[in-house]
N, C-alpha and C positions, 0 to 999 in steps of 0.2 A: 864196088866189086860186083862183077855181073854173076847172078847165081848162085848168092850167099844171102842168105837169110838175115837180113839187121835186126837183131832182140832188141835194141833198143827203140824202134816204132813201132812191135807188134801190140799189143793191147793183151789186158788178161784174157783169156779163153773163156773165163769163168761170166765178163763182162753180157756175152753176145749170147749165152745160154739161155735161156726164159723157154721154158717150157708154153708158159702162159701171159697175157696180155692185160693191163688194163681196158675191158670195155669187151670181153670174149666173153661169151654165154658158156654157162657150165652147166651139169648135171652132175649130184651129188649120186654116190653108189644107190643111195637109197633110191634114188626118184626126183630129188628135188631140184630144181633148175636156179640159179641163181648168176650174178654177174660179177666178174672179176673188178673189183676196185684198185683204183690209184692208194697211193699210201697216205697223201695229202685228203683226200676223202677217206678214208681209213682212221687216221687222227680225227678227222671233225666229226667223223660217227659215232665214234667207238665210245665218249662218253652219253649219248642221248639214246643208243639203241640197244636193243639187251643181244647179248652172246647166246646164241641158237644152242652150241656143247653138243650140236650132234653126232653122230656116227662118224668118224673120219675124222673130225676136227685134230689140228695141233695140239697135244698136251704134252709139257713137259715139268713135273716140277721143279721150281725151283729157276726155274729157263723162259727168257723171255723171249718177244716175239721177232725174228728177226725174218720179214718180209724180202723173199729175195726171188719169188716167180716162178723159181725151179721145186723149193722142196716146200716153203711156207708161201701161201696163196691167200691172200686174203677176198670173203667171197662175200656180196650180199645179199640175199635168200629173198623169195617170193612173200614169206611169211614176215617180214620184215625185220628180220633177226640178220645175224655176219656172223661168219666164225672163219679162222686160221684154219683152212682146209690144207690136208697134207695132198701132194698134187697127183699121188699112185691112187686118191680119191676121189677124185672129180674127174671129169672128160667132156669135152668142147664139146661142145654143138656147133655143127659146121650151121647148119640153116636152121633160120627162127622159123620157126613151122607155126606161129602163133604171133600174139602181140607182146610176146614177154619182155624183150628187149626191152620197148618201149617204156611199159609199164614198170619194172624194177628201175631206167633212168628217172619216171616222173618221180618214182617214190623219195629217189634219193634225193631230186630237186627241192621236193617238199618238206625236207628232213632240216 
């Protein structure tokens, strides 16, 4: 039917929302610049790297991590720490004005 909306192939709303990307450069409130991680590299991190607990980070207790782009962000910092950054906390950097990019992927290469 021409002009009728089919519910049945739209997709969730919720699916295409992402605030944020894996492989986007951040900057934490504080100052800190860090890179947005995949969840797959998030799991292989997350036991060998210590938890940053900085300013902004996800705490809920009792509540675990549920990585979804829009409100839980998972980030990995210059200092070589990660934390569940809440996403009203960090903000893209459009241009790497430096080598950081770079330098935070070698890190995680080497991790």
């Amino acid at each position: 039917m021409r002009g009728q909306l089919n519910l049945m192939e739209t997709k969730d709303p919720m699916d295409k929302r992402a605030m944020f990307e894996p492989g986007d450069l951040v900057r934490s409130f504080t100052g800190r610049f860090g890179l947005v991680i995949s969840k797959q590299t998030f799991e292989r991190i997350k036991e060998t790297v210590r938890q940053g607990r900085r300013p902004g980070y996800f705490f809920a207790p009792g509540c675990c991590e549920k990585i979804d782009y829009l409100v839980q962000v998972p980030v990995f910092f210059e200092d070589g720490t990660y934390d569940i950054m809440k996403s009203m906390n960090i903000k893209a950097v459009p241009q790497d004005s430096g080598e950081r990019r770079p330098k935070l992927e070698e890190m995680l290469r080497n991790l």
